[in-house]
Residue, then its C-alpha position, 0 to 999 in steps of 0.5 A: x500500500x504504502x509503495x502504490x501511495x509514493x508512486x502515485x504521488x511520484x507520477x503526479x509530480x513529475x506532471x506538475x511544473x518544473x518551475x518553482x515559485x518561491x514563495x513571497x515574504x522574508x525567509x522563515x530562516x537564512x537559506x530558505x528560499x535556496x532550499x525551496x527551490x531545490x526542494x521542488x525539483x524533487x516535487x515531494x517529501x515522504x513522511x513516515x507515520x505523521x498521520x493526520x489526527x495526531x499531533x495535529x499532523x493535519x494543519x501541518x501538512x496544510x501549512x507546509x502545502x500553503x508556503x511551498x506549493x511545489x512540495x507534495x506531502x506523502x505520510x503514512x500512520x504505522x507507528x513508531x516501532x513497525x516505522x523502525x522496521x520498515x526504514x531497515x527492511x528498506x535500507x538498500x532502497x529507501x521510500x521514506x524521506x523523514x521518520x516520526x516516532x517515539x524518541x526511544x525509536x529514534x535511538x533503536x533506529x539510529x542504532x540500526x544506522x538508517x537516520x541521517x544526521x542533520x541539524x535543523x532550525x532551533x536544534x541548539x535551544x533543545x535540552x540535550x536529553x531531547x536531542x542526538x548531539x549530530x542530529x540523527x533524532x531530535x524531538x519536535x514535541x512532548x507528550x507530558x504527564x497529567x491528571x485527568x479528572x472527571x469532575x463529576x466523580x471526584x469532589x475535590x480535584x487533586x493537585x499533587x502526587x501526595x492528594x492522590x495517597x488520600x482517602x478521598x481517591x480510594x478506588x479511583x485511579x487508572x494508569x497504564x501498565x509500565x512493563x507493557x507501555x510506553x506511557x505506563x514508564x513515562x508515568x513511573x518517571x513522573x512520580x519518580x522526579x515528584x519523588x525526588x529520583x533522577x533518571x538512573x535512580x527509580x526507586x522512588x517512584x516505584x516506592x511511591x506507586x506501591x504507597x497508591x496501590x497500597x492505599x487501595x486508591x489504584x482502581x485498575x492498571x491497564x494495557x492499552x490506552x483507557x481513551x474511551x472508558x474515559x469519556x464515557x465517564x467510567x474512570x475518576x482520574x487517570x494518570x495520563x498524557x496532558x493532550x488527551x485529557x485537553x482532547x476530551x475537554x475541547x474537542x470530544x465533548x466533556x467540557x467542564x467535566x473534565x480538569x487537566x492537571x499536571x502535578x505540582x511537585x514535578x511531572x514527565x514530559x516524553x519527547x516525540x522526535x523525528x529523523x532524516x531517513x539516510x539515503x531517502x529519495x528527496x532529501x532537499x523536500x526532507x530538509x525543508x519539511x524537518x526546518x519547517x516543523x521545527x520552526x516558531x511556526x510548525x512549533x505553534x502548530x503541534x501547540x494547537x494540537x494540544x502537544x507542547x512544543x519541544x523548542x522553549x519559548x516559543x510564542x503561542x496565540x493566546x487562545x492556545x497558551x491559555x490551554x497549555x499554560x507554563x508548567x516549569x515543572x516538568x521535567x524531560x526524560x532522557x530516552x537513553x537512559x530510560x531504556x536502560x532502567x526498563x527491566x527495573x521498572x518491570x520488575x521494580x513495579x510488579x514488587x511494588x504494586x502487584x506484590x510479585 
């Protein structure tokens, strides 16, 4: 499927113009238009699992089409592990231009030596934990850690890790599984730094979630994403990501009914990262696309999706800051050294919580 999509796309490329208008205006960065114009020869960009309803990869597309009407976008959605699979199977003769993932794919994918290096547009102002120092990844949005309240259930809205010990949330908390999600181990790192652990010391934020099992306040664990019990109002709070609770809140109907809150005492931003896939057939398109997403411009886009940018400081409407507002707070977790607590987390956890 994905091979008839890229030449279906390819065939409607080489009938378009040769000739590329750039577009008007100053330059988003120095070297834009030349870029541009390079980029159009090609006619395309390939970007692996951007798929439109998340992360608001939709407007994107628009965006990046409306300043550079000579660039076609091709996506797929396939997901970050099977987008890692895919790029090595494909090495020899790459489809893909870009790739899209979770960060701890970019480092499975580097490691397998099918990115590229390249440092696009605000790539220094990155934390070092969100970024390959040679630009083989480098993340281009958070998904971070939040209580998702429904305001129905639970009288009184908890503000922080230590509200959440209390009575008043007995049988009343939902998170995901740490040994079999991602999200679940984004969690454990969140109650980790409230705690006051670091990345290469988890203990206490295992410590922490036995304290919330034991007191019997953990409703249930689960293995994939509770979304939908979630918005039938089958669930108190769940400890989850920031965007779907703002996604139930403005989009799927809650409304008032349901209070996102990122925890006072700290929380986990999990970066979501992107790549130049070596040897990809349109790397002049690629580039363009990679600046394009990491600009001011791309940045605020992800924003209104409900994500926060990974560039700090970038200006955003007010409309869409009074959403995300600052959260100091959280703190980012360095994927590498996340995937090197993975087996103490899975056995840490299930001593923990389950008693195993």
């Amino acid at each position: 499927m994905v091979t008839w999509f890229v030449r279906l796309a390819f065939s409607a490329a080489l009938l378009s113009p040769a000739v590329a208008m750039a577009f008007d205006g100053p330059e988003l960065y120095e070297g834009e238009k030349t870029l541009y114009e390079a980029a159009a020869k090609e006619g395309m960009v390939v970007s692996f699992d951007t798929g439109p309803t998340w992360a608001n990869w939709k407007t994107e597309f628009a965006n990046f089409k409306k300043r550079y009407p000579e660039v076609e976008i091709v996506y797929n959605d396939i997901g970050s592990a099977v987008t890692v699979t895919t790029l090595e199977k494909a090495r020899n003769r790459p489809q893909a231009d870009t790739a899209y993932y979770f960060a701890g794919s970019a480092v499975d994918a580097m490691a397998k030596d099918v990115v590229a290096p390249f440092k696009p547009v605000n790539f220094e102002k990155l934390p070092a934990a969100f970024r390959d120092s040679e630009g083989k990844w480098f993340t281009i949005h958070t998904l971070n850690v939040a209580f998702l309240v429904n305001t129905k259930l639970v009288k009184t809205i908890p503000q922080s890790w230590a509200d959440l010990l209390k009575a008043d949330y007995k049988n009343s908390v939902v998170y995901l599984d740490p040994r079999s999600t991602g999200q679940g181990q984004v969690v454990v790192f969140a109650a980790n730094f409230a705690a006051g652990g670091e990345m290469d010391h988890v203990q206490p934020g295992l410590d922490y979630l036995g304290k919330l099992h034991k007191a019997g306040n953990v409703l249930r664990t689960v293995g994939t994403t509770p979304y939908a019990q979630f918005l039938k109002g089958e669930i108190p709070v769940w400890i989850g990501y920031e965007n779907d609770g703002l996604k139930a809140k403005y989009v799927d109907g809650m409304g008032d009914d349901v209070a996102v809150v990122i925890p006072k005492e700290a929380s986990a931003a999990a970066p979501y990262a992107i790549s130049l896939v070596k040897g990809g057939p349109n790397p002049n398109a690629a580039r363009l696309w990679l600046n394009f997403v990491m600009t001011d411009q791309g940045q605020a886009t992800f924003a209104e999706g409900f994500v926060r940018p990974s560039v700090p400081g970038v200006a955003l409407p007010a409309d869409v800051s009074s959403k995300l507002p600052p959260a100091p707070q959280l703190k980012p977790v360095d994927v590498v050294k996340a995937q090197a607590a993975k087996a103490e987390i899975d056995a840490g956890w299930a001593h923990a919580a389950l008693g195993q």
